[in-house]
FIFIZA-291628 format. One record per residue (C-alpha): residue number from 1; y, x, z. Coordinates in steps of 0.25 Angstrom, whole numbers, plus 2048, in hexadecimal, padded with zeros to 3 digits. Each point is the difference from the previous one (the first is absolute). Example, Ala and Ser with C-alpha at 12.3 -4.5 7.8 and 13.67 -1.06 7.14 Angstrom:
<recs>
n|yy|xx|zz
1|7EE|831|81F
2|80E|806|7FE
</recs>
This chain:
<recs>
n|yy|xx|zz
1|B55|EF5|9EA
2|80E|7FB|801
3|80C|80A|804
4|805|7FE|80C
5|810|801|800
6|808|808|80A
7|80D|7F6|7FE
8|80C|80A|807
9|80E|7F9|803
10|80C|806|7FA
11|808|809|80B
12|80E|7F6|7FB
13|7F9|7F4|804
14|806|7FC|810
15|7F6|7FC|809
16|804|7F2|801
17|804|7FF|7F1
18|7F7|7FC|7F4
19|7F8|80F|7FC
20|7FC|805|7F4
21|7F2|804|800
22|7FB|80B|7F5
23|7F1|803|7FE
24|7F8|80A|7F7
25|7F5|7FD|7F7
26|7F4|809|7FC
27|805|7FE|7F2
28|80E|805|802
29|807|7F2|800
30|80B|7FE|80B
31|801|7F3|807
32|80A|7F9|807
33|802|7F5|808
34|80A|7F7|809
35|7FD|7FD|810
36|803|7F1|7FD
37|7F7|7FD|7F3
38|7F4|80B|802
39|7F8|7FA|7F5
40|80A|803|7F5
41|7FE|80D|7FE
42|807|808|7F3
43|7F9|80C|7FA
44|808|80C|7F9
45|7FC|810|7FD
46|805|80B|809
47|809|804|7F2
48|808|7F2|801
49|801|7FE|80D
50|808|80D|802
51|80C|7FE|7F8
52|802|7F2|807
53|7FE|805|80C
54|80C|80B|7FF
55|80A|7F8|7FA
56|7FC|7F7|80E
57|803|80B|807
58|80D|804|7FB
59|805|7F3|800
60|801|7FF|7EE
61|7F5|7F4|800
62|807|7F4|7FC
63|7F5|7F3|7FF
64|806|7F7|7F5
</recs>
């Protein structure tokens, strides 16, 4: 039986912008993908995921 995923849209994306969707796994995996390319869809571990997201939040992200 396949998993069914809850996808949520992250509370930083504006209602008529691109959004950011997150989703859970049964196994624990995080998964994200972008409103304009649904099918690409990058996976991460809760672990990884948080330390990208803080420096995102306090602005020390810096794409290169």
């Amino acid at each position: 039986m396949a998993h069914h995923l809850n996808w949520q849209k992250s509370s930083y994306s504006e209602e008529a912008s691109s959004c950011v969707y997150l989703a859970s796994t049964l196994s624990g995996e995080v998964l994200l993908r972008e409103s304009d390319t649904p099918d690409v869809i990058l996976a991460t571990t809760p672990v990884r995921l948080r330390p990208f997201l803080a420096r995102i939040k306090t602005g020390t992200f810096s794409a290169r």
